[in-house]
Rosetta silent file (secondary structure, phi, psi, omega in degrees, C-alpha in Angstrom):
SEQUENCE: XXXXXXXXXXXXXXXXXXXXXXXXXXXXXXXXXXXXXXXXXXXXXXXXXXXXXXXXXXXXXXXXXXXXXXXXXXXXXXXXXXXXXXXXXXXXXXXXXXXXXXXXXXXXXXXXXXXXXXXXXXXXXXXXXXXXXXXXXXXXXXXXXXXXXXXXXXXXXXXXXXXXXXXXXXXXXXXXXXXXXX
SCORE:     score description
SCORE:     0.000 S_00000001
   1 L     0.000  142.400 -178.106   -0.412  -19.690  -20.560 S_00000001
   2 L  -133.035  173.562 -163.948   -0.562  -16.243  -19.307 S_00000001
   3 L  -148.686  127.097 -167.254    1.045  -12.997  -20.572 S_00000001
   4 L  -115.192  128.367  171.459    2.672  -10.688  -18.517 S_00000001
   5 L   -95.589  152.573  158.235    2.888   -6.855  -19.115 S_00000001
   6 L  -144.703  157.012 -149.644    5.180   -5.002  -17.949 S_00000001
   7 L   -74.205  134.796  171.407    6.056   -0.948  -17.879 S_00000001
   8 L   -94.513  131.152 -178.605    8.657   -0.320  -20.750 S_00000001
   9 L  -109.925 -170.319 -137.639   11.043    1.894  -20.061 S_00000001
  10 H   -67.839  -51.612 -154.283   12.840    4.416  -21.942 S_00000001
  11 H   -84.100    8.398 -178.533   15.516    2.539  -22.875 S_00000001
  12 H  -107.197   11.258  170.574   13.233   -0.250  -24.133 S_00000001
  13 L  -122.937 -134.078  173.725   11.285    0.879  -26.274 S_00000001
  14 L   -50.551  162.726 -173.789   11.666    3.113  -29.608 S_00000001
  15 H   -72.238  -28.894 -162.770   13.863    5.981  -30.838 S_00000001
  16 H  -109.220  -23.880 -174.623   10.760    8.059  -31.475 S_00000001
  17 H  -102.806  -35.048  169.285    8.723    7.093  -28.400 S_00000001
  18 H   -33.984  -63.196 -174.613   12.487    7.700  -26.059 S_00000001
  19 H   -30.438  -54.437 -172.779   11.276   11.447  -27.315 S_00000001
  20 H   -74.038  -45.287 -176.450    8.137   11.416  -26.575 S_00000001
  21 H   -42.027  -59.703 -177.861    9.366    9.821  -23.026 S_00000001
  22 H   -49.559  -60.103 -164.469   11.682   13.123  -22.676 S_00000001
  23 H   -68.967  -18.297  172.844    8.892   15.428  -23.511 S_00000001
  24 H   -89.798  -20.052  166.304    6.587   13.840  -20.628 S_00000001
  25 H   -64.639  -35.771 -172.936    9.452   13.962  -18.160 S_00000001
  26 H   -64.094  -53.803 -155.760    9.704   18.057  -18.778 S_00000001
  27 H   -79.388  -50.600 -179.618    6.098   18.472  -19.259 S_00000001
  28 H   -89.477  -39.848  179.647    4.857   16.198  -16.308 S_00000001
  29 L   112.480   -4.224 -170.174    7.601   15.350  -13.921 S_00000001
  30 L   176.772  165.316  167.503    7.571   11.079  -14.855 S_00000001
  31 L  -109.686  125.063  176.305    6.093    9.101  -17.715 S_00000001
  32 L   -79.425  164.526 -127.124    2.955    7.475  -16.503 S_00000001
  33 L  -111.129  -44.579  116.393    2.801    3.809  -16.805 S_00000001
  34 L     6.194  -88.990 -163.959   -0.580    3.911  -18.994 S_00000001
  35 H   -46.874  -35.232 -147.184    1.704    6.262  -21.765 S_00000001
  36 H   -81.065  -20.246  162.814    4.329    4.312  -21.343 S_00000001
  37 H   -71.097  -28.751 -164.762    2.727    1.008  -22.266 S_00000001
  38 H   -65.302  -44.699 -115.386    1.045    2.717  -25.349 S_00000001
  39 L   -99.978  -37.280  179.699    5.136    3.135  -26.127 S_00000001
  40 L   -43.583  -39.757 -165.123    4.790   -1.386  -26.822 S_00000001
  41 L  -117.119  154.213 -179.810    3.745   -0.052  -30.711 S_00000001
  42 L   -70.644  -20.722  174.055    6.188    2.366  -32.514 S_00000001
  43 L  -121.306    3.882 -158.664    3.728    4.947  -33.117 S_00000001
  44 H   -72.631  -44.522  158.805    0.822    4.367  -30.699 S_00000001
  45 H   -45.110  -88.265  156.516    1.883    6.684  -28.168 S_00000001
  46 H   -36.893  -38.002  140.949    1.980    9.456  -29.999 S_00000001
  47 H   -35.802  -61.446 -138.876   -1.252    9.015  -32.072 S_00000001
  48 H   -83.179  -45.912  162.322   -2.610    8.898  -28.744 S_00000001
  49 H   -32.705  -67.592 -111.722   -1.187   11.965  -27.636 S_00000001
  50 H  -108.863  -63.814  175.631   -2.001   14.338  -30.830 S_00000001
  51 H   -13.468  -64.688 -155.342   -5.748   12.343  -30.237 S_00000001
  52 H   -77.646  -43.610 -163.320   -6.294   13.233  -26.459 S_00000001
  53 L   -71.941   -1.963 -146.277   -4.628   16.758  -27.107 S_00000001
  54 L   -60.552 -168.862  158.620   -6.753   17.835  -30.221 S_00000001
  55 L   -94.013  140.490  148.783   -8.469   21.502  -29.974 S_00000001
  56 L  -145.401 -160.205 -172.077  -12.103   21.019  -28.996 S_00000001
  57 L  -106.676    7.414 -176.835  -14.914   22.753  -27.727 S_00000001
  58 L   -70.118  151.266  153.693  -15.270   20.771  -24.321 S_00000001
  59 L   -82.731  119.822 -161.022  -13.621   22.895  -21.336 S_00000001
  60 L   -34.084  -53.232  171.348  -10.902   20.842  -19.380 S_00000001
  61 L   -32.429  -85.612  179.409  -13.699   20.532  -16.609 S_00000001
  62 H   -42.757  -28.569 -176.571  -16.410   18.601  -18.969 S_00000001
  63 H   -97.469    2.510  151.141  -13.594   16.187  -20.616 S_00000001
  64 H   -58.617  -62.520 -177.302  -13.185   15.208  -16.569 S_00000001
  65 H   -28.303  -94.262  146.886  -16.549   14.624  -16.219 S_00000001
  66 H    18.708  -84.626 -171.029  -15.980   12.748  -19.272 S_00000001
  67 H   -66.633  -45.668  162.122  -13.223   10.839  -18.388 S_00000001
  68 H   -39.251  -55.324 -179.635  -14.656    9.923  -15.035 S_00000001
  69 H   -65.628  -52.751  176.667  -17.760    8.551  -15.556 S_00000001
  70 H   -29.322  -51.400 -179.970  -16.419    6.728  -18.495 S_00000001
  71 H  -101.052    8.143  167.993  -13.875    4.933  -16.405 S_00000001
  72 H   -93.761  -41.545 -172.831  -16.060    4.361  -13.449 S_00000001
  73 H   -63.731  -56.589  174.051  -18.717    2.586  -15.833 S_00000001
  74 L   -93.845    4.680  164.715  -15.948    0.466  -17.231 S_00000001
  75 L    50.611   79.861  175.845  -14.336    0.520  -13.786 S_00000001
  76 L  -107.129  113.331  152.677  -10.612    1.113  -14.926 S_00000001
  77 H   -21.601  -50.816 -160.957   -8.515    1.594  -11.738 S_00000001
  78 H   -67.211  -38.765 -155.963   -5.484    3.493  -13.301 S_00000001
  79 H   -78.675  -11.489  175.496   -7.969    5.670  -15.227 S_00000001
  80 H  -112.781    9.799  166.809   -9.934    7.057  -12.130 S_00000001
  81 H   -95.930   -9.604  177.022   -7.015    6.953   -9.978 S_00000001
  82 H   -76.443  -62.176 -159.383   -5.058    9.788  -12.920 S_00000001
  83 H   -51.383  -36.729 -178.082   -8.717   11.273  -13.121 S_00000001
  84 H   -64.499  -17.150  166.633   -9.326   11.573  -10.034 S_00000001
  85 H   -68.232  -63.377 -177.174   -6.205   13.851   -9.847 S_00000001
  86 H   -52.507  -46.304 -162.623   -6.275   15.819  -12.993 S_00000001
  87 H   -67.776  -39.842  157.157  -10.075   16.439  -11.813 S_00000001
  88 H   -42.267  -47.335 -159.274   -8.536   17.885   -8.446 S_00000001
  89 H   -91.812   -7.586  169.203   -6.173   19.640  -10.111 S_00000001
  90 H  -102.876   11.752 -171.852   -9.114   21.166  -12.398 S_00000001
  91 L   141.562  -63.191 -152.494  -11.234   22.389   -9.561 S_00000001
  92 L   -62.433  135.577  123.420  -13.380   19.267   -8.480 S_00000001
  93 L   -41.803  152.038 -164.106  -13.875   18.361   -4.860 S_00000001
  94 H   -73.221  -42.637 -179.780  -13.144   14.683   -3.488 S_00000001
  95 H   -42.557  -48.680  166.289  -17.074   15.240   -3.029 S_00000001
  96 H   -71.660  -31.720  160.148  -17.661   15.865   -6.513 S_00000001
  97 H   -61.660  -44.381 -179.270  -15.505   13.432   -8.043 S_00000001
  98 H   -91.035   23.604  171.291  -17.196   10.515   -6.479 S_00000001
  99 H   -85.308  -77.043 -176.847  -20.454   12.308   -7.663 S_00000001
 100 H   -30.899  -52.992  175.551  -19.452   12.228  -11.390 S_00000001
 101 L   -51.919  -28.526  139.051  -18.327    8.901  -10.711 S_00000001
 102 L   -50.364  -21.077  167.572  -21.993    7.948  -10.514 S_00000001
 103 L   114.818    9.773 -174.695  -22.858    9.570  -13.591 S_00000001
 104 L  -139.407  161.022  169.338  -24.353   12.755  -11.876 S_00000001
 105 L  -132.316  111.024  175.881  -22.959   16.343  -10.816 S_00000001
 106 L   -82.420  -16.572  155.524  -26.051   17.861   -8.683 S_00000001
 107 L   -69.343   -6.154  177.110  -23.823   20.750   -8.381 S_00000001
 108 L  -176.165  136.103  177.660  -24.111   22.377  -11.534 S_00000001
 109 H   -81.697  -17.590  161.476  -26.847   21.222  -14.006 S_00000001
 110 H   -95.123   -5.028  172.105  -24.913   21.029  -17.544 S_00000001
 111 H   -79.472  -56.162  169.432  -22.390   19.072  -15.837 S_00000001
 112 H   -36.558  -82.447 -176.897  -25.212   16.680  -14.687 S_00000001
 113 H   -24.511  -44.017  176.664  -26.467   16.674  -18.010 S_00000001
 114 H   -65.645  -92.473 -161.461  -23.059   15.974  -19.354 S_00000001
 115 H   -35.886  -58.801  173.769  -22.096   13.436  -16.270 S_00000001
 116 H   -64.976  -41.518 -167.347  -25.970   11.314  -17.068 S_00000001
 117 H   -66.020  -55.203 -149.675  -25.575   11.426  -20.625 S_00000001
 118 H   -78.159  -22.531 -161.672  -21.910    9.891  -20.879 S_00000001
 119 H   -85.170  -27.137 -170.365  -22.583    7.568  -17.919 S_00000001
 120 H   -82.597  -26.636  178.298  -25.788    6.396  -20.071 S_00000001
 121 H   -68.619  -69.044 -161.631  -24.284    6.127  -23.354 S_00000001
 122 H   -54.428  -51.068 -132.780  -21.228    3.930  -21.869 S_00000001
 123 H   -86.333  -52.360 -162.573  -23.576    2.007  -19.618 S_00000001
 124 L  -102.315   33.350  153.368  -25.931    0.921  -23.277 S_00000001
 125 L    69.572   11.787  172.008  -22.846    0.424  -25.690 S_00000001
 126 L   113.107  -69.511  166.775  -22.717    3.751  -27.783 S_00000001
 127 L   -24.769   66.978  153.861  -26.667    3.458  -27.708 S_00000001
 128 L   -17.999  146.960  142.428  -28.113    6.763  -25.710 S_00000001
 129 L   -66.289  163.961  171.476  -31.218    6.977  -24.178 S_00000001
 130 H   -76.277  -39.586  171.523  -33.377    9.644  -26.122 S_00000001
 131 H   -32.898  -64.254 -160.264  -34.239   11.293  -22.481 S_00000001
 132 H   -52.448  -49.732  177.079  -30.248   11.604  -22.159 S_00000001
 133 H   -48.430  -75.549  161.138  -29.713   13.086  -25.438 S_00000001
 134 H   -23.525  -88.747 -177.144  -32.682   15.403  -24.675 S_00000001
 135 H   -55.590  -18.555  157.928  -31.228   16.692  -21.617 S_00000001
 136 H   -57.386  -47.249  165.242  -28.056   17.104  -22.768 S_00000001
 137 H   -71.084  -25.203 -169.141  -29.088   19.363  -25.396 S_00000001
 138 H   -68.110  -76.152 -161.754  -31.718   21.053  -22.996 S_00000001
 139 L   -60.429   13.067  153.573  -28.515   22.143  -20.834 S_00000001
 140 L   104.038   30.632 -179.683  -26.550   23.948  -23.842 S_00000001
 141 L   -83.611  178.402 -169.247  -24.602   21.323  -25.428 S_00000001
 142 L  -176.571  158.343 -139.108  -24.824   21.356  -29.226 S_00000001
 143 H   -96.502   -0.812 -178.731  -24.173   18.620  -31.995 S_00000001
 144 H   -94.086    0.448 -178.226  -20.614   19.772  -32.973 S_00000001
 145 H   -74.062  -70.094 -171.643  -20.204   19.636  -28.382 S_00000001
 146 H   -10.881  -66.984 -177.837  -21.586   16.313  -29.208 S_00000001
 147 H   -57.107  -75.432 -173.701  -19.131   14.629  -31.678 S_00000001
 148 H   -22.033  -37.085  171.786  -16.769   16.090  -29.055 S_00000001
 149 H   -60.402  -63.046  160.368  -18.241   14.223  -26.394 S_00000001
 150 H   -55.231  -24.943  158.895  -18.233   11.036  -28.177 S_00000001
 151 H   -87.444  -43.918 -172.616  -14.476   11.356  -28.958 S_00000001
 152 H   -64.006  -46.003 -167.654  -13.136   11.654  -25.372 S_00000001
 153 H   -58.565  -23.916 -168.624  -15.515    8.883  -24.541 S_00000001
 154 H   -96.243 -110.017 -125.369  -13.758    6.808  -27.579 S_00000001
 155 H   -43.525  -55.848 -174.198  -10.265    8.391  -26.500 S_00000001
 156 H   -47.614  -29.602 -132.116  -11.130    7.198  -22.658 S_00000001
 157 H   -96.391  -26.472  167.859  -12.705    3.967  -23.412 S_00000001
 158 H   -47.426  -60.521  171.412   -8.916    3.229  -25.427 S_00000001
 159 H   -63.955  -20.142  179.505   -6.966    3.650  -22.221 S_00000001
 160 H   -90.925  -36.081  171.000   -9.552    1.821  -19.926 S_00000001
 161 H   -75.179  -11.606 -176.894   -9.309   -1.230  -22.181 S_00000001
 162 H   -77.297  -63.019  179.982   -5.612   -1.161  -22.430 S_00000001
 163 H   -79.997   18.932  156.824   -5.138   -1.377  -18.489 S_00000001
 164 H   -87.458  -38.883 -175.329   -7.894   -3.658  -18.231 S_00000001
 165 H   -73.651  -47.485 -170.209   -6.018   -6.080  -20.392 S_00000001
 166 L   -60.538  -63.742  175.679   -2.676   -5.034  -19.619 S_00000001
 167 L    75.426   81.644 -179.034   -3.225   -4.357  -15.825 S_00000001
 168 L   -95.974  153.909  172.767    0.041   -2.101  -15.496 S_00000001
 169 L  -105.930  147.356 -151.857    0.291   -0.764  -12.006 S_00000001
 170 L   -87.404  105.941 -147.262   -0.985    2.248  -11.221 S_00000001
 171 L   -95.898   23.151 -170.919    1.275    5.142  -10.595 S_00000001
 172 L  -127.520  138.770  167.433   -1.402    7.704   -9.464 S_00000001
 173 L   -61.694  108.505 -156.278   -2.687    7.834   -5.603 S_00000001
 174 L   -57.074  159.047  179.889   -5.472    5.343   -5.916 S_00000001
 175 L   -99.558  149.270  177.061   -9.014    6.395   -5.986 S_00000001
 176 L   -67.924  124.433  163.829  -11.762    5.620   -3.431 S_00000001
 177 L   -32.822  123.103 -137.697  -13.520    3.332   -3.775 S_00000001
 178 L  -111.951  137.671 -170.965  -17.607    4.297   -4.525 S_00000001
 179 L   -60.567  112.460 -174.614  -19.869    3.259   -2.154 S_00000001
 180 L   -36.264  100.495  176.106  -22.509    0.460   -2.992 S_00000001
 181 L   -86.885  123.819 -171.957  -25.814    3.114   -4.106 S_00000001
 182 L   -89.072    0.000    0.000  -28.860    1.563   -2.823 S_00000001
């Protein structure tokens, strides 16, 4: 037996998530296909929103980094074909994206730091090397950056497991593929 997802639209799902729909057409131009499955539970969406949105002390840059490696490591399509936008759209070169996406930024050394630690942590199950942890802190991170760090990686790792199960199709200009590293 198999189970088929499919994208809910506005008028199918909730009264409260239709809202939420409205507020991403204004805010975004379209509801991506990702929120819009989150939209399947009456409040899930929104949780997720308030979640992703919180104040923290990460810089938009670093919760790419973040998001990237995260979803290269667990290799969710939708999520590094959005990231790979949003990371455009924060600065990042096509060069630089498919850097992070290895786990390293050689271009700027707390990003690195950043880029190895989350790719190592992800890689070993929530279980850090100490080196990574070390260098992370060496390059000016601090333990309340930390928790931060560890929530986007929990907020990403939510959306990379959703379209791994779900496999909604992905409504972002696909990301390149990463080269086999020898």
């Amino acid at each position: 037996m198999s189970t088929t997802f499919n994208v809910p639209t506005r008028e199918e799902v909730s009264e409260n998530n239709q809202a939420i729909f409205d507020q991403l057409e204004k805010g975004v131009g379209f509801v991506p296909n990702l929120y819009a499955t989150y939209a399947y539970n009456e409040t899930a969406l929104g949780d997720y929103l308030t979640f992703s949105n919180r104040k923290t002390t990460l810089s938009a840059k670093e919760k790419e980094v973040i998001n990237l490696a995260v979803s290269q490591v667990n290799e969710c399509q939708y999520c590094l074909s959005a990231h790979t936008a949003i990371g455009k759209m924060n600065g990042f070169s096509d060069e630089e994206i498919l850097e992070i996406r290895q786990g390293e930024a050689s271009f700027d050394s707390k990003l690195d730091a950043l880029a190895k630690f989350v790719r190592n942590i992800t890689v070993n199950r929530s279980k850090p090397s100490e080196a990574a942890v070390e260098r992370l802190f060496e390059a000016g991170y601090d333990k309340a950056n930390l928790i931060d760090i560890l929530i986007v990686i929990g907020d990403k790792t939510i959306s990379n497991f959703i379209h791994g199960t779900t496999q909604i199709p992905v409504d972002f200009p696909a990301a390149p593929e990463l080269e086999t590293v020898a």
